[in-house]
C-alpha positions in Angstrom: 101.0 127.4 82.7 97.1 127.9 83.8 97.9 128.8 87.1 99.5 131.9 89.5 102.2 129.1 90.7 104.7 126.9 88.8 108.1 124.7 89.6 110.5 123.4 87.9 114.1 121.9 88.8 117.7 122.8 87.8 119.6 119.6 87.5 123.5 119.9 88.6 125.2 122.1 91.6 123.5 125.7 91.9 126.7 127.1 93.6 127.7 130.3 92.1 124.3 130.1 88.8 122.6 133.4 89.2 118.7 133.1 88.2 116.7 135.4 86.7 112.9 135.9 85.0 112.7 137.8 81.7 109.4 139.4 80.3 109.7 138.4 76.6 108.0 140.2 73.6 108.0 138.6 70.0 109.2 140.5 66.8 106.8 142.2 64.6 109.0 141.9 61.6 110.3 138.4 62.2 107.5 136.6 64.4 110.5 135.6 67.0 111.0 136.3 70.5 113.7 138.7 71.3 116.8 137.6 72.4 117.4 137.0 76.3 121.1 137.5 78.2 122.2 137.1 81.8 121.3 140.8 82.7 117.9 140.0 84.2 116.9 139.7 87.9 114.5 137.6 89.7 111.5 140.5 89.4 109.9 140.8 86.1 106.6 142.2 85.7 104.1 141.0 88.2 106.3 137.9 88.3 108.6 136.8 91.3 111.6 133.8 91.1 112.1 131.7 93.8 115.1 129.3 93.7 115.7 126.6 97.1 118.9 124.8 96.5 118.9 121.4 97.2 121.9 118.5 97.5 122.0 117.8 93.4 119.2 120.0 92.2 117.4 123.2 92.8 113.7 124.1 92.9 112.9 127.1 90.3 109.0 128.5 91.3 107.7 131.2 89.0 104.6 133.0 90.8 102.5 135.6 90.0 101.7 138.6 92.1 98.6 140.4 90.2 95.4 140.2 91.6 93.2 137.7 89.4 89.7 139.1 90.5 86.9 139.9 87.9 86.9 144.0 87.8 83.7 145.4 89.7 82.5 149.0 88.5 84.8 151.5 90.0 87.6 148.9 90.8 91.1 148.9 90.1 93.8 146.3 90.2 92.0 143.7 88.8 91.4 141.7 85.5 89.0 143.4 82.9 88.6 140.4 80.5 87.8 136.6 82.1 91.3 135.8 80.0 93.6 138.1 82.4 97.1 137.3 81.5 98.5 136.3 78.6 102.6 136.8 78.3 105.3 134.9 77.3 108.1 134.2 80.2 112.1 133.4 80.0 113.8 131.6 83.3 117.8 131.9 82.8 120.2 130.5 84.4 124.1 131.8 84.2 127.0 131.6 85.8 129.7 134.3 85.1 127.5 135.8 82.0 127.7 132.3 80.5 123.6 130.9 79.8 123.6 127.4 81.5 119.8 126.4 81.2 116.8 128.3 79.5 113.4 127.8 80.1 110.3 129.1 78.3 106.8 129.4 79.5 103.8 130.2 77.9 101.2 132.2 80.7 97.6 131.9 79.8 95.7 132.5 83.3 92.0 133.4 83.7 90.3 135.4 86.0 88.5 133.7 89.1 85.0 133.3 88.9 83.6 133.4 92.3 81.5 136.2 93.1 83.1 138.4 95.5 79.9 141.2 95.5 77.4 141.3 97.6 74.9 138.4 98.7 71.0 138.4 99.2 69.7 137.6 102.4 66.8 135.8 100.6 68.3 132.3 101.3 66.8 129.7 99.5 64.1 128.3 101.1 64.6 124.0 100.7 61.1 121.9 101.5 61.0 119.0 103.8 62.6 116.0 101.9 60.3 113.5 104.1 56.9 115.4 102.7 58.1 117.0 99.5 60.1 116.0 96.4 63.8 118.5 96.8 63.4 118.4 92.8 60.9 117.4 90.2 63.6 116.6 87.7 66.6 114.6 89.3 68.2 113.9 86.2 68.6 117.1 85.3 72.6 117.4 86.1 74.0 120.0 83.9 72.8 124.1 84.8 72.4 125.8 81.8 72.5 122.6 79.4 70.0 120.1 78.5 71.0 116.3 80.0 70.4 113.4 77.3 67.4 111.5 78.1 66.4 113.7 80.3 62.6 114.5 79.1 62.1 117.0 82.1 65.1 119.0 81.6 63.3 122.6 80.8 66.9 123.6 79.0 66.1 120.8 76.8 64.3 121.8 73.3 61.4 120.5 71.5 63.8 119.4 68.6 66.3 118.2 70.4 64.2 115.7 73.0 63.2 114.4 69.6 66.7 112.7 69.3 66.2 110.4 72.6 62.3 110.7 73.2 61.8 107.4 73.1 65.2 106.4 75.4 64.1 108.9 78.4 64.7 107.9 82.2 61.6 106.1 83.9 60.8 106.3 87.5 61.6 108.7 89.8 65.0 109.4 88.7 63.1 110.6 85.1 60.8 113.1 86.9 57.9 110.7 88.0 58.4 112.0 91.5 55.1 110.6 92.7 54.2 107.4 90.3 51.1 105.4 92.1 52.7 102.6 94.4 51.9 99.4 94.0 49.6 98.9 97.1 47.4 102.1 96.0 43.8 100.9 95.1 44.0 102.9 92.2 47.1 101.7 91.0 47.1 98.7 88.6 50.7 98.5 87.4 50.7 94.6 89.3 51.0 92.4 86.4 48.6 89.5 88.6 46.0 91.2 90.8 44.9 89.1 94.1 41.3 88.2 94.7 41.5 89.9 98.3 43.5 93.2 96.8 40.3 95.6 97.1 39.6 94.6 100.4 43.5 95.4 101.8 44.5 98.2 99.6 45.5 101.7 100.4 43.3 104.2 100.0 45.5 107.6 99.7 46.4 111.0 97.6 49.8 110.6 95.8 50.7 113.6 97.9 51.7 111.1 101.0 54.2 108.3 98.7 56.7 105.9 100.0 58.7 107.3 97.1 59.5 110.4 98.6 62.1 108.6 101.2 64.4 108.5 98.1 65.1 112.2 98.5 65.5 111.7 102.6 68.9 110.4 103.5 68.8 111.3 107.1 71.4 110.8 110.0 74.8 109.2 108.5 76.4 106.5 111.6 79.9 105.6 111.2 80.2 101.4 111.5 82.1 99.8 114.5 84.2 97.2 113.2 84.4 94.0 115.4 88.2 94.0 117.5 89.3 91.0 115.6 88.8 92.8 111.9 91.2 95.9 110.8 89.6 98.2 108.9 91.1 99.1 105.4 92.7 102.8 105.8 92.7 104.5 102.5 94.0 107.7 103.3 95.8 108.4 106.8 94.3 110.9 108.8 95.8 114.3 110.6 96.8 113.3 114.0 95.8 115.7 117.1 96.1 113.1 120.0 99.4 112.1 119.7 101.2 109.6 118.4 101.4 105.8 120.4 104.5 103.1 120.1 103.7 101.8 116.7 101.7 104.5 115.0 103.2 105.9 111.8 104.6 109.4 111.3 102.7 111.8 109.3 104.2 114.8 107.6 102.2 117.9 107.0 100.7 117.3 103.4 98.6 114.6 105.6 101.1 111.6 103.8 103.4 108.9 105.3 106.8 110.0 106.4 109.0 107.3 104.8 112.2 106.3 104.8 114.0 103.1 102.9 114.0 99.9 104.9 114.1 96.5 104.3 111.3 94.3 104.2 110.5 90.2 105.1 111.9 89.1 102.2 115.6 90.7 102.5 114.6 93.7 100.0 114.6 97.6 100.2 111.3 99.1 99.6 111.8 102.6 99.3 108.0 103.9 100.4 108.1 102.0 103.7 106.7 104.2 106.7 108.5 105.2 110.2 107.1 103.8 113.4 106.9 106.0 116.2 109.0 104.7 118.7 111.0 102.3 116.7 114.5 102.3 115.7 115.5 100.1 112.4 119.4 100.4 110.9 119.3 99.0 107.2 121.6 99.5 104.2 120.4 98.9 100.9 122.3 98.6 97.6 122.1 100.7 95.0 124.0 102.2 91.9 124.3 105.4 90.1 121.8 104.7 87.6 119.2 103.9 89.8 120.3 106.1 92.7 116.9 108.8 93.4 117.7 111.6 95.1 115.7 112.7 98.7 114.5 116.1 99.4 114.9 116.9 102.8 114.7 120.5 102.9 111.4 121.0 102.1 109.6 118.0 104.4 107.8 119.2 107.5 106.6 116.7 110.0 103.9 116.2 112.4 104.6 116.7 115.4 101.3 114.4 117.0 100.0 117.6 118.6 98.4 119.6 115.4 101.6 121.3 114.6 104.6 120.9 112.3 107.8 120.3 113.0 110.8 121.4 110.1 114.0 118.6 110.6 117.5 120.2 111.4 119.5 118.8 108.3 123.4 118.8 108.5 125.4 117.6 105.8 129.2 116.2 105.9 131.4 114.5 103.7 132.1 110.7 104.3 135.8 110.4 104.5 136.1 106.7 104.4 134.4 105.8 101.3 135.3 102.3 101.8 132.2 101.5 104.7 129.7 102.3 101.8 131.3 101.6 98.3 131.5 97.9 98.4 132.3 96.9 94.6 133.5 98.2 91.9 132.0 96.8 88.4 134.4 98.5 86.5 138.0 100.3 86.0 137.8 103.9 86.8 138.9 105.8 83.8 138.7 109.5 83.0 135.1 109.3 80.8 133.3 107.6 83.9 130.5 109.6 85.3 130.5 110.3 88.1 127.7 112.1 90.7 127.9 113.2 94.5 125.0 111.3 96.1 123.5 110.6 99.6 125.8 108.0 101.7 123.8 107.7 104.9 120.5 109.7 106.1 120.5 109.5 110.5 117.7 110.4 111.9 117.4 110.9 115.4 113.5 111.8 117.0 113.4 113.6 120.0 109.8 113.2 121.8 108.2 113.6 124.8 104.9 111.7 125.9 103.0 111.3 122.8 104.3 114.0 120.6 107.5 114.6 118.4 109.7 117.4 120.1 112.6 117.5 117.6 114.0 115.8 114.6 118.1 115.8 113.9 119.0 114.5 110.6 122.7 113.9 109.6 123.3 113.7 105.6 127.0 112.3 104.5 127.5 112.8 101.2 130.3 111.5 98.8 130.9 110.7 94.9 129.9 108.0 93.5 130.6 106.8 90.1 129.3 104.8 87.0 130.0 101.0 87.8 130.3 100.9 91.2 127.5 99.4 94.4 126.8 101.7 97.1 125.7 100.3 100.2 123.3 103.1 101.9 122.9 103.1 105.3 119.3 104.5 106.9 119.3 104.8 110.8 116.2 106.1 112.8 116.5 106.9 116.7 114.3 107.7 119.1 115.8 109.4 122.1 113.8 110.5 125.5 113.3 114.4 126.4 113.9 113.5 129.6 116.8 111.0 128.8 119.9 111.5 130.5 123.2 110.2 129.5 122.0 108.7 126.9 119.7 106.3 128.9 116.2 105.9 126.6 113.2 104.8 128.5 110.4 104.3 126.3 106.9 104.1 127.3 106.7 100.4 126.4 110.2 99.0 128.7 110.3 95.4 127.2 111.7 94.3 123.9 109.7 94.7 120.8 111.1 92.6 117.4 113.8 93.8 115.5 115.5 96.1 118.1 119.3 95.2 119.1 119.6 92.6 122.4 120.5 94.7 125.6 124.3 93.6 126.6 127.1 94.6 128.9 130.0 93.1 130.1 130.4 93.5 134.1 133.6 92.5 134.5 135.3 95.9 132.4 135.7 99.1 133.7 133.5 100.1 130.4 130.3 98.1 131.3 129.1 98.6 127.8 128.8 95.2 125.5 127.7 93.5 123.0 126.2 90.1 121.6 126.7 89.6 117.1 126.7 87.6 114.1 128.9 87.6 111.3 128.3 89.8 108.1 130.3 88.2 105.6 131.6 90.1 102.3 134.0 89.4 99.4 135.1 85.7 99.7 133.5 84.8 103.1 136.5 84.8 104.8 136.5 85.2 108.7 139.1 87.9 108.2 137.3 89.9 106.2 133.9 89.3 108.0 132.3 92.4 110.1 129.9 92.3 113.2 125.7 92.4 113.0 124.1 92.9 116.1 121.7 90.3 117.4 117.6 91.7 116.8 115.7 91.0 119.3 112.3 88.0 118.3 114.5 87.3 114.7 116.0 83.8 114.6 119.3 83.8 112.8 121.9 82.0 111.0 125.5 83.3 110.1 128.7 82.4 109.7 132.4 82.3 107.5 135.3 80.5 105.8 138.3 79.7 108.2 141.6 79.1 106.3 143.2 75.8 107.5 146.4 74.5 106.4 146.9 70.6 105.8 150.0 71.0 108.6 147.6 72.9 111.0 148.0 72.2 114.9 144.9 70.5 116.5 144.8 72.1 119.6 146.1 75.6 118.0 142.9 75.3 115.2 140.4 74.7 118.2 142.1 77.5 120.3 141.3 80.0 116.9 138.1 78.3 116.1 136.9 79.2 119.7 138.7 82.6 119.6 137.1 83.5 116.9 133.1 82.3 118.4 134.0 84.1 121.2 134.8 87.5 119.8 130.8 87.4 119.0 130.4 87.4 122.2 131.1 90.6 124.0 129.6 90.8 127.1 128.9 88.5 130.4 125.2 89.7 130.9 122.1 90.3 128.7 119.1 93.0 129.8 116.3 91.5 130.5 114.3 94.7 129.4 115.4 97.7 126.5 115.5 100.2 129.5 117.7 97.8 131.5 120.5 100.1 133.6 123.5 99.4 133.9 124.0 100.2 137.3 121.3 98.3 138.6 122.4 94.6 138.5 119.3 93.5 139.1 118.2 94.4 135.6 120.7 91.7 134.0 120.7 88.4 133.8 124.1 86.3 133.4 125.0 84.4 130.6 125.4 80.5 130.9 128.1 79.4 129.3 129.0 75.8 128.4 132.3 75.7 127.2 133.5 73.1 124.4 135.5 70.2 124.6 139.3 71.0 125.5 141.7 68.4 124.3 145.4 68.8 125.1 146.7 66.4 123.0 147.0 67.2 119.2 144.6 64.0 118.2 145.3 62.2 114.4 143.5 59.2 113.4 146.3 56.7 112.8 148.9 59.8 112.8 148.2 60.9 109.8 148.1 64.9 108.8 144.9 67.0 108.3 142.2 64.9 110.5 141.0 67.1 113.8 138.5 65.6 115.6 136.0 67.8 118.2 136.8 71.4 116.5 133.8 73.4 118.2 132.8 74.9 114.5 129.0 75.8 116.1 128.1 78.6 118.1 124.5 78.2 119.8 122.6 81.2 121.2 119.5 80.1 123.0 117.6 83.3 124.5 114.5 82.4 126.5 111.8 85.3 126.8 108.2 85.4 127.5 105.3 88.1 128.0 105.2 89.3 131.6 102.5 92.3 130.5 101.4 95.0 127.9 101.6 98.5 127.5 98.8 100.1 125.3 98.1 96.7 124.0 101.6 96.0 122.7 103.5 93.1 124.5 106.2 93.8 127.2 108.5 91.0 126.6 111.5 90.3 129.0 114.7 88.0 128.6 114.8 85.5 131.1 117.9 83.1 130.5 120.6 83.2 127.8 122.8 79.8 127.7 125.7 79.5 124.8 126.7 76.2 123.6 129.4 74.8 121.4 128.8 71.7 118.8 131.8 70.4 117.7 132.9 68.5 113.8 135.6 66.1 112.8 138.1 68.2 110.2 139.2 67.0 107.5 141.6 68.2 105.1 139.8 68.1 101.6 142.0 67.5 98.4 141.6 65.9 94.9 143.1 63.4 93.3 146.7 65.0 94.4 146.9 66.8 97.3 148.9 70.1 95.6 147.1 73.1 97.8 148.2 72.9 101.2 145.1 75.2 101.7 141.5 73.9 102.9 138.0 75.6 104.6 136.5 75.4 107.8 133.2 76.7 108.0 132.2 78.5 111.6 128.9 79.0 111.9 126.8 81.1 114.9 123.2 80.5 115.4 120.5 82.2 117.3 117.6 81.1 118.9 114.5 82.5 120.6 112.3 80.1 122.8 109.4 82.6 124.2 108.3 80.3 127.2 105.2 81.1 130.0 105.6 83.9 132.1 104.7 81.6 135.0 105.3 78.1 135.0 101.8 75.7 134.6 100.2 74.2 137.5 101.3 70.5 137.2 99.2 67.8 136.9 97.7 66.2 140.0 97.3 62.2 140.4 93.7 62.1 139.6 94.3 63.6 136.3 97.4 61.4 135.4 95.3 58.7 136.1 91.5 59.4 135.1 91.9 60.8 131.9 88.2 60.3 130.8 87.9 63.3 133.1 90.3 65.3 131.2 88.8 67.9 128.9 91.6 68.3 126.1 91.5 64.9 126.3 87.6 63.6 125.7 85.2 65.0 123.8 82.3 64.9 126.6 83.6 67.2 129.4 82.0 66.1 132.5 83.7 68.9 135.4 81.8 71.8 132.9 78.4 70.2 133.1 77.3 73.3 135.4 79.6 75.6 132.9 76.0 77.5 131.7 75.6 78.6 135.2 78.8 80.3 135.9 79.5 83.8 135.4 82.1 82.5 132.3 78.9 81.5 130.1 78.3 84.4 128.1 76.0 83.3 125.4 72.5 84.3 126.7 72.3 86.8 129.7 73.1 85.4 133.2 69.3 85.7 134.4 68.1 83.7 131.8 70.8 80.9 131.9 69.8 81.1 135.8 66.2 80.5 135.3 66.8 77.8 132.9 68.9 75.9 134.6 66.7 75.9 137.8 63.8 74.7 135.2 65.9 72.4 134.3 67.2 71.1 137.9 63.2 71.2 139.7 61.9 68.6 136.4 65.2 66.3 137.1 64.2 66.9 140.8 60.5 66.3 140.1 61.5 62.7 137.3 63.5 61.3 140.1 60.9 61.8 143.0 58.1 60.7 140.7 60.2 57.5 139.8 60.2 56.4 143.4 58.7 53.2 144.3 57.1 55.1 147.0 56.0 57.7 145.1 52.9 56.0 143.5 51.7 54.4 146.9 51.4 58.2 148.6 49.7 59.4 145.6 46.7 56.9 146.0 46.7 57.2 149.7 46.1 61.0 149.4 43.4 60.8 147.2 41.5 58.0 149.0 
């Protein structure tokens, strides 16, 4: 180590290792270091351990606590050589007297070099850059050390220019400050002198050169970018103004705070950053081998107002292992590895306004072992200050894409509902299928495998069949807004229903067995929204109608050759549709547009009814003086063509000049 500061990590559970830092000498007879036990403490010399226990590892920082100043005369505690410390440290750690890890570190620190004595108030007088050269050597780089083809270097010898004296740096940037400009009478570096040069030539000293605005940089502006281009963000900046809906959360080392989620294509990216005032619930797949662990202990976020805000982490173990653990690859046997990992991370923001009040993250933690998939689950909530029982009202109140669609069932004493999809696992059977919430602006397509036996009832399989499209849908109403209440009816609107075809009679195709005709397989969703406002520039969408729709199939029993499993599929399917209409219906067409369509300006390429469009206040290519006074110009010469084209016109001209 070079530096007052390392870390290092201890892999495994810390429960019960004592660590300690050992100050280790080497042998003069053998040339080895001594021989370290578990006696030690976590204070050696001017060193101090630090150990913060973490979920599967700990962090292990070694520090130093000397002062690393250069000694003045008459000073103490401080380093009297510019190499100050050179020692040899042992980090142990034991449990019950038993050495567990060892690690060895080699100290060479030196000294600081900034001057800490006192300063001369003879500042450094710098000349005008617009009248005077700031240096007569630019290339000159390096203090103390002579720059290669750098002929004005003074630190540059008479034997050594002679290696590049022929290679040296022309123009100003080689020390010719002041070189004659081209338009200087006395100057005749132009390869092709003009005839009329003497005559329009500069007659000046070299002491006032164009060449001395190299040296002036003046005032630095910082570039607008035009509203419809995004400027390229290299590095996100502190935030001291609060954050707005959309805006991603910083932590305190100026970084993203991220959190896994899934992106367009259906994958986890692990970098991806949280959005203030957006909640996301994703699971992504992993496995022991590549499972990474997450340090939460240490992460401290911005709270939007300048300060930083440390999450509350609690930790529990999952009890039903089953919700995350969704294959095994292998047999568990006694040699399998296996690891206690993360499960689930929920994160639930408290803000206020524009700023982050509180953070609340819940950890479950469980085993996971070598060969089986692990399906963790990521959850981010943002919940009001000023929310009560549990009602969220965010500063945007209309639906943004990808949260959960608003539902409640009014007819329940528990008005809360719900409207889903089908998450299919194993097989694809409907029996094994759980329940997906419907996102908000995200089309969608699900559905599962129905077990039908060649004996089946008709009117029994369309009575499951629509039993099971039903239990989808959980609710009579849909919010029309996020914030919708649900004791104000007002904020719902009803769901239109068209039920499927009924048929009471068990229907066969010439009696025969396993044909079911109008089995209402399809579940349509059709949600109609549109954009009634915006909030801070982000759209304020609002549900207007939700309709749900059966489409029903013929069955058929399929078989081979021999019909020998009485067993055959039905595929269910749901599907969900957003249709974002206008927030106000058009004006309709009057009859002289139906009928006229020359006059119709989508429809014709010469637009007659915006012939006066330059005068109008909508014209906003030239100022509205200047279109004014040219189209008056333009209307008196029209004015004056058509009064000098009159027959008359000639006749009164003759008579007034007789």
């Amino acid at each position: 180590m070079s530096g007052p500061r390392v870390n290092s990590f201890f892999l495994g559970n810390s429960s019960g290792v004592n660590f300690s830092i050992i100050l280790s000498s080497v042998d003069e007879e053998t040339g080895k270091l001594q021989l370290a036990n578990c006696s030690g403490s976590k204070r050696g010399g001017d060193w101090n351990l630090n150990v913060t226990p973490g979920m599967n590892s700990s962090r292990v920082t070694v520090s130093l606590t000397r002062n690393l100043q250069l000694c003045l005369p008459n000073a103490t505690d401080c380093c009297t050589t510019p190499l100050c410390v050179v020692e040899t440290l042992q980090v142990l750690a034991c449990r019950d007297s038993v050495m567990l890890a060892h690690l060895l570190i080699q100290a060479e620190i030196y000294a600081n070099s900034s001057f800490t004595g006192n300063v001369s108030e003879n500042a450094t007088i710098i000349p005008n850059q617009v009248f005077q050269p700031l240096g007569s050597c630019p290339c000159d780089l390096t203090a103390g050390a002579c720059d290669v083809r750098c002929c004005c270097d003074p630190e540059c010898t008479p034997d050594f220019k002679q290696l590049f004296n022929e290679s040296c740096f022309t123009g100003v940037f080689g020390g010719d400050v002041n070189p004659p400009f081209d338009h200087l009478c006395s100057s005749q570096s132009m390869e092709y002198i003009p005839d009329w040069f003497p005559f329009l030539c500069v007659q000046s000293s070299l002491n006032n050169t164009p060449f001395l605005g190299y040296f002036y940089h003046g005032s630095i502006s910082t570039p607008r970018f035009p509203s419809f281009k995004i400027p390229l963000q290299t590095s996100p900046g502190k935030l001291f103004t609060g954050y707005r809906q959309g805006d991603p959360i910083m932590t305190e080392e100026n970084e993203y705070f991220t959190i896994p989620q899934q992106s367009m294509a259906g994958q986890c990216v692990g970098n991806a950053p949280v959005a203030y005032l957006q909640n996301f619930d994703v699971k992504c797949l992993t496995n022991l081998a590549s499972y990474k662990e997450r340090l939460l202990s240490d992460m401290r976020i911005n709270s939007g107002a300048g300060d930083f805000i440390q999450p509350d982490v609690i930790y529990r173990t999952s009890a039903d292992m089953g919700k995350f653990i969704t294959e095994s690859e292998s047999l568990h046997t006694a040699e399998v590895l296996c690891q206690n990992v993360t499960f689930g991370e929920h994160y639930t923001f408290i803000w206020k306004d524009k700023n982050i009040e509180r953070i609340n993250v819940t950890v479950f933690v469980g085993t996971l072992c070598d060969g089986e998939i692990l399906a963790q689950r990521f959850t981010v909530k943002f919940q009001s200050l000023e929310s009560t029982n549990a009602t969220e009202l965010f500063g945007n109140p209309g639906y943004q894409v990808g949260k959960t669609v608003k539902a409640a069932n009014m007819n329940a004493s528990d008005t809360f509902g719900s409207l889903n999809l089908w998450q299919p696992a194993g097989r694809g059977l409907c029996t094994l299928a759980t329940y997906t919430p419907v996102l908000f602006g995200l089309d969608s397509f699900s559905g599962c495998i129905l077990e039908v036996g060649i004996n089946e009832d008709c009117s029994l399989l369309r009575g499951n069949v629509t039993e099971k499209l039903n239990s989808l849908i959980k609710a009579t109403h849909v919010g029309k807004r996020d914030n919708s209440s649900y004791s104000d009816l007002n904020d719902w609107v009803e769901i239109i229903r068209l039920d499927p075809f009924n048929s009471d009679t068990n229907v066969s195709n010439g009696n025969l067995k396993g044909i079911c005709p109008d089995i209402p397989a399809n579940l349509n969703i059709r949600i109609i929204f549109a954009d009634v406002g915006a909030v801070q520039g982000i759209p304020q969408r609002e549900i207007l109608a939700v309709q749900i729709s059966y489409s029903t199939v013929i069955w058929q029993f399929q078989c081979g050759l021999i019909c020998e499993n009485s067993i055959s599929f039905l595929p269910i399917t749901a599907s969900v549709q957003f249709i974002k209409v206008p927030a106000q219906p058009p004006v309709p067409m009057t009859r002289f547009q139906m009928t006229y369509t020359e006059f119709d300006c989508s429809r014709n390429a010469v637009c007659w009814p915006q012939l006066f469009y330059p005068l109008t206040r909508f014209y906003t290519g030239e100022p509205y003086s200047q279109s004014l006074a040219k189209g008056l110009s333009l209307a008196f010469l029209v004015l004056l063509a058509a009064i000098m084209s009159n027959p008359w016109f000639p006749k009164l001209w003759n008579s007034s000049l007789v």
